[in-house]
N, C-alpha and C positions, 0 to 999 in steps of 0.2 A: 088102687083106682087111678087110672089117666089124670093127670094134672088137665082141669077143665080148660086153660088155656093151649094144648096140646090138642084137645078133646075136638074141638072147635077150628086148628090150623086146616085142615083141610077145605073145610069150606074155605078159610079165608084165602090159601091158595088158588083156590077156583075164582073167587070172585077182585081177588085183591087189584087188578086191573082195573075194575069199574068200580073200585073203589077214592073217592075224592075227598079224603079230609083236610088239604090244604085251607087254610085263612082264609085263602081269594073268595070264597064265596062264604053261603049262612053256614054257621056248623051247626051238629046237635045238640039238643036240649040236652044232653047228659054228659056233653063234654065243655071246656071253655074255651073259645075262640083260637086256634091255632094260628100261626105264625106265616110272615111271608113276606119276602125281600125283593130288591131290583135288580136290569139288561147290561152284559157285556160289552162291549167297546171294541173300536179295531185297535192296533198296537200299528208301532210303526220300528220293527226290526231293522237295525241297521248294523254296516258290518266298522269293526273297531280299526285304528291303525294297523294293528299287529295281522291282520288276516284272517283270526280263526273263531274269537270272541265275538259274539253278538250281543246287543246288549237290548232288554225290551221296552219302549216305553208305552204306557196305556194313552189311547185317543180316542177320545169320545166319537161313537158314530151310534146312528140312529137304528134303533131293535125294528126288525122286519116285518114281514106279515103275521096278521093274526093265524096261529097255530091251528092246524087241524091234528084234534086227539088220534090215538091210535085204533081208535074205531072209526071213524070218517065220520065223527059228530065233530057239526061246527061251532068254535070256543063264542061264549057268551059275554054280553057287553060286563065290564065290570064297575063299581062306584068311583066317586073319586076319592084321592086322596095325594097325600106328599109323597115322595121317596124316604123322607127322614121318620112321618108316621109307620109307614110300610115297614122301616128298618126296625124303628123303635120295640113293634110288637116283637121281632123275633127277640129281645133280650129276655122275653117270659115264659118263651118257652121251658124251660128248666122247671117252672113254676105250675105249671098245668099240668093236669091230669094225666096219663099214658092211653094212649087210644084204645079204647076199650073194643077186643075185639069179638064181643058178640053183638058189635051194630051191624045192622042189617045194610048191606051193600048199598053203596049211591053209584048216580049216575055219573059215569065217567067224560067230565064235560072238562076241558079244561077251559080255565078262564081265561080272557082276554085281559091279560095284564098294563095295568099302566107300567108303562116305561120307566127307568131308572137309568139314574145317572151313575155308572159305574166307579169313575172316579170316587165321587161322593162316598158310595158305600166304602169304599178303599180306604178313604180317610177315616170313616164312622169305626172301621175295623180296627183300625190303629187306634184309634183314641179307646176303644175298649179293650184295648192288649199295652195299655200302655207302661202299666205295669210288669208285663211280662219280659223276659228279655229280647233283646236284638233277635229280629230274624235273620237265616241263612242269607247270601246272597248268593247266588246261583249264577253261571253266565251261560249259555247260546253257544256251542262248539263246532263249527263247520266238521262234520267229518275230515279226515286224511283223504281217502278215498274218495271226497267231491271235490271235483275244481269249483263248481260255480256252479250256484243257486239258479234255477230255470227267472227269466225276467220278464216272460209273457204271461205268466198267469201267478195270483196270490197265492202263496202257498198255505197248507191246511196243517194247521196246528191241532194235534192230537194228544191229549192226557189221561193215561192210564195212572189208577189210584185205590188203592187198598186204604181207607180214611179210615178205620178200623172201627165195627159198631161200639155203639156208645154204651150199650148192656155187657158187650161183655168187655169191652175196657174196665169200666166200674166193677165188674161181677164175675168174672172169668177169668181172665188173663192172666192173672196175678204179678202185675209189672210192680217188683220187690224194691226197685230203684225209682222208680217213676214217684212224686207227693202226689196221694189223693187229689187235692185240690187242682193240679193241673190236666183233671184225666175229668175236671166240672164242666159239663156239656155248656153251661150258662157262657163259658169263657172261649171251650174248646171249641165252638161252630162256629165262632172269630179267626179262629186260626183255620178252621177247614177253608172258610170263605173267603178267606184274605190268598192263601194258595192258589185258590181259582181263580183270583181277579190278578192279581201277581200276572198271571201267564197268558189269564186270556184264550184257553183252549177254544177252538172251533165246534171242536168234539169230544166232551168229556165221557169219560170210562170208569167207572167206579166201583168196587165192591166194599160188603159189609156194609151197607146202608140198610141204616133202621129209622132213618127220621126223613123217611123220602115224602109222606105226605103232609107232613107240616113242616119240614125247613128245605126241603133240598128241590121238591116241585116246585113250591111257590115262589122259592127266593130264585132260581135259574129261567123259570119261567119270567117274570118282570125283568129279568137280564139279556130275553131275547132268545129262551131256547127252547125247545121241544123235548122231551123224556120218554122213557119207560123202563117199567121196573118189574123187576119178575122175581119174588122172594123165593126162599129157601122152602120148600116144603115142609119140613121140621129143623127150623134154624132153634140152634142152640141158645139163640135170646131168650126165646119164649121159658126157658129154665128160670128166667133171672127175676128176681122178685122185682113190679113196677118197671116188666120190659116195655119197650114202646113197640112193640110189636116184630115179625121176623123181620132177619136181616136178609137183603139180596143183591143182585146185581144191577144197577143202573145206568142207562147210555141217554146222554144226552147231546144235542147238533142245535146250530146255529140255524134258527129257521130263515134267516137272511140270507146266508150261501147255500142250503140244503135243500132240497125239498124231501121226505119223506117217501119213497113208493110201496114199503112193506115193511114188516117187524115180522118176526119172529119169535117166541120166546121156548128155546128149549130144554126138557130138562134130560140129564144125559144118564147114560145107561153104562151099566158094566156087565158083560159075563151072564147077559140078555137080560139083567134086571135094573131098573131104574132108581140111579139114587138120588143123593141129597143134593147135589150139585145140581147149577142153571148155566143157561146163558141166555143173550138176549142178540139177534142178527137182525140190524137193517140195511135194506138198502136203498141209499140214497142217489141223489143227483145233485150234481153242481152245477148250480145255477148260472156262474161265470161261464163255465167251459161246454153244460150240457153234459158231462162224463158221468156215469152211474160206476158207485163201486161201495163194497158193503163192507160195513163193520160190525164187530164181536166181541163181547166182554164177556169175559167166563171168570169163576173163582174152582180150582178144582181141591179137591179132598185135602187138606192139611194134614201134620206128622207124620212123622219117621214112621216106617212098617206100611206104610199103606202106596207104597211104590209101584204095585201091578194094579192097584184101583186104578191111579191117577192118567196112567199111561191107557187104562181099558176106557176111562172116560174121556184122554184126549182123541184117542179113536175114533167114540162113539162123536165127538165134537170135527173133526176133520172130515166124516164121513156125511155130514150133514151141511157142512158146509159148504163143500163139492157140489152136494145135492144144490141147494139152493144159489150158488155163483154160479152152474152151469144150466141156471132155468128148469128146472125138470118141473113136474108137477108137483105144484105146492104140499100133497099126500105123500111123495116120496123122501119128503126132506128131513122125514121122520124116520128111513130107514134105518140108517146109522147107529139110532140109539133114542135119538132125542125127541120128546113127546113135544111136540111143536103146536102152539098158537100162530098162525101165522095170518098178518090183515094186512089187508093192499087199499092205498089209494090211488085210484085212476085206474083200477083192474083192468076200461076195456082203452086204454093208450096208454101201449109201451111202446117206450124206445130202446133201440135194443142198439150198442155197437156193432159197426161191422169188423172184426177181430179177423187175424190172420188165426190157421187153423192151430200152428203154436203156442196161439194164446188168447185161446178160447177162453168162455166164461166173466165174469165180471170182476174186476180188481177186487184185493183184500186184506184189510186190517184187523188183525186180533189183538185185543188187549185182553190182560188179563194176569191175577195172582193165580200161578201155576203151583205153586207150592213144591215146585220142582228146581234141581238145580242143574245144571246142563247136564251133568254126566248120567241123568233120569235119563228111562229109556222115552217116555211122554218128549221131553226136549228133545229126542233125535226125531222121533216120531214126525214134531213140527219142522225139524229143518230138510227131512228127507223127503217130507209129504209131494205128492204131484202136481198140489196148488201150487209150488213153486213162492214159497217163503220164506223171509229171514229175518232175523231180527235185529232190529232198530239201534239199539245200545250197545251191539258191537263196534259200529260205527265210532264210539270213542276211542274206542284201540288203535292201539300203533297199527298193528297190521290188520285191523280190520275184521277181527275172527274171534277175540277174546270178549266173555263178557264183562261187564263191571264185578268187582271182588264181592258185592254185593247190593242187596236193593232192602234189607232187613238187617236189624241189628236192635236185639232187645236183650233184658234180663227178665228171666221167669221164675217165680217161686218155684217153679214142679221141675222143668227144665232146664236150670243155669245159664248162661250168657249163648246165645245164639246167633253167627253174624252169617246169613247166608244171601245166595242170588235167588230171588223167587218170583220177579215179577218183570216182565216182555212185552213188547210192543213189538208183534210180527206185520209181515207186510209183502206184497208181492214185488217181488225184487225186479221182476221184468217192465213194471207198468208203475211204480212211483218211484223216485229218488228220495233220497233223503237228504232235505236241505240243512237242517242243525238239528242238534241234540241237547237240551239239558245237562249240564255237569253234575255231577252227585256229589256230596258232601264229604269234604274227608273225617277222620277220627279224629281230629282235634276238633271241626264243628261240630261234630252227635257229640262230642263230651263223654266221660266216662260213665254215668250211667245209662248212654244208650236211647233209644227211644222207647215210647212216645215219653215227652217231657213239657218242661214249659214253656220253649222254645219253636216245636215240631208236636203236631197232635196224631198220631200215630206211630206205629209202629211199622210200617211200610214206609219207603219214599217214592215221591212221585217221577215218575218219568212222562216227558215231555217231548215231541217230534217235532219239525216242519217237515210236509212232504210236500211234491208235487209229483204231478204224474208227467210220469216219463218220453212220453210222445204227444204229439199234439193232438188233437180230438180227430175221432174218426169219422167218416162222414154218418150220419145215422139217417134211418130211414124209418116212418110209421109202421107199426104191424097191424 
């Protein structure tokens, strides 16, 4: 018989969008009050003696407009309270119930979060890691290939991240080096959330999220950001005994410099059949410059053998993105492959670039755990594509073309020590530059037993961009 938590993902698939169990509001009578944290900060980047280091510091600045959800319902006033009460609950989540998923769908309303002081939460993070050891230090690497950071407009810090779900880190994984104890969600959503505040993304990219509606909505939301999340249709949590429900891909944008105009949420197809893999495409507007340009986070097929899936569903993911940066009708964005949700706000005022005819379409950033290593045919796939992409983390190379030796590095009980490149930050080479990069960690910081540890809460590392766009705004005109 169907494990009745299987039995039941479907519906939950369908409805899990207008699904709201974050803290921020009442929860249900059969569950206990979920959790939810405080708004991001600007940073003030600056460059080192030496020329190439950047180094980051966090500056408080004030969370922007009240968030419109991804259905164009408008967020609800919320109660008051502290930033340090707000923090406090999420320490319980560990402690609460696993969302139980035959509740019947709620309205998908996001709250109007009280504001939070970023710093704050940064110090609250550290004092609950205090015990843990020193974290990495990472520095900000100008490309070789850039002379100089664009000085007219802020550049757009992006983070892609595989924070690896927290059912199958405990229940799956089998990380043989890793101590149970460091893989205790109670500790480890310190270390997810101290990496975010650390960097201060614009726009976060994340896969493997399983605690999107009680930690990662509510605490991003009070930080100042807008979300959506598009889970796995049969993720492999739901195997795990006291899962918190599937794991999926999540994008979230600074409602301060963004405004939202569409979402997407596709699920992608192979060899005409659709599988288990998502992704989530919006597109935004920069509120500084007025520029629209859309981003993507995908997770595709993991292990070795399944190398023509991955490449059949980066396909099905290129071919739909085409679709939707070159405007087509919103029905057609699904050709590709990908079973598309797609909501617009402000459907009857767009603005549209006036583009020269070689570079049509609207800018593009993909993130995303590809579970490919370049010499996959899926990686040539993205660099060959006719959106005209590259990616980001080459830009640390000497010559500009090599990727990092890797972006993963664990030990597995089933499959022995594995150090590969799986995870990219694509971009339209024509229409953003790339202002820095994130340094990755060498092998004397992961340590010899590798990730995730007590140290770093996954088994991914995160990659970090500054972009800007490469020309100055175009004139735009109402349609």
């Amino acid at each position: 018989m169907m494990n009745p938590v299987r039995r039941c993902s479907a519906l939950l698939h369908r409805d899990l969008t207008s699904l709201c169990l974050s803290s921020l509001g009442s929860a249900p009578k059969t569950t206990e009050t979920p959790k939810r944290v405080p708004s991001p900060s600007s940073r003030h980047c600056h460059q080192s003696s030496g020329g190439e280091v950047l180094t980051c510091q966090p500056q408080l600045k004030p969370s922007g407009a009240s968030s419109v959800s991804v259905n164009t319902r408008i967020a609800g006033p919320m109660g008051s309270g502290s930033s340090s009460r707000l923090f406090g609950t999420l320490a319980q989540t560990l402690s609460s119930p696993s969302i139980p998923l035959e509740l019947p769908a709620l309205e998908a309303e996001e709250c109007a979060c009280e504001p939070a002081d970023p710093d704050l939460l940064l110090r609250e993070c550290e004092e609950a890691l205090r015990n843990r050891p020193a974290r990495w230090r990472r520095r900000f690497m100008r490309p070789h290939t850039q002379a100089q950071a664009r000085l007219d407009q802020q550049p757009i810090r992006v983070m892609q991240w595989n924070i690896l779900a927290q059912a199958l880190g405990e229940g799956k994984d089998g990380f043989v080096r890793c101590p149970p104890a460091a893989l205790n969600w109670a500790e480890r959503k310190y270390l997810i959330l101290e990496e975010i505040l650390t960097y201060q993304p614009d726009i976060l990219c994340l896969q493997e999220v399983d605690h999107y509606y009680d930690t990662f909505q509510p605490v991003l939301a009070s930080l100042g950001y807008q979300g959506s999340f598009c889970p796995k249709p049969w993720s492999p949590c739901l195997d795990v005994v006291n899962n918190n429900g599937p794991d999926g891909c999540a994008l979230f944008f600074r409602r301060d410099r963004f405004e939202m105009l569409s979402t997407s949420h596709l699920r992608l197809s192979a060899m005409m059949l659709k599988t288990n893999q998502v992704a989530v495409v919006s597109t935004l507007r920069c509120r500084e410059t007025g520029r629209r340009f859309c981003v993507a986070v995908t997770h595709l097929k993991a292990r070795s053998g399944w190398e023509s899936l991955r490449s059949a569903q980066g396909r099905s993911l290129l071919q739909s993105l085409f679709n939707i940066t070159m405007e087509t009708d919103p029905q057609d964005a699904v050709a590709g492959g990908g079973e598309a949700d797609r909501r617009g706000v402000g459907n009857g005022l767009a603005v549209q670039e006036e583009d020269s005819a070689d570079e049509a379409g609207v800018p593009l950033i993909v993130c995303g755990d590809f579970n490919a290593e370049p010499w996959e045919d899926v990686y040539k796939r993205f660099a060959t594509s006719p959106l005209g992409l590259d990616s980001a983390y080459k830009r640390l190379s000497a010559d500009g073309r090599t990727e990092p030796p890797y972006t993963s590095w664990k030990i597995r009980r089933s499959s022995g020590e594995s150090c590969h490149t799986l995870d990219y930050i694509w971009y339209s080479h024509r229409r953003f530059q790339v202002d820095a990069v994130l340094e990755l960690p060498g092998e004397e910081q992961i340590g010899p037993d590798r990730l995730p540890s007590y140290h770093y809460p996954s088994d991914h590392l995160s990659l970090v961009c500054d972009f800007s766009f490469s020309k100055p705004p175009q004139t735009h005109r109402l349609l």
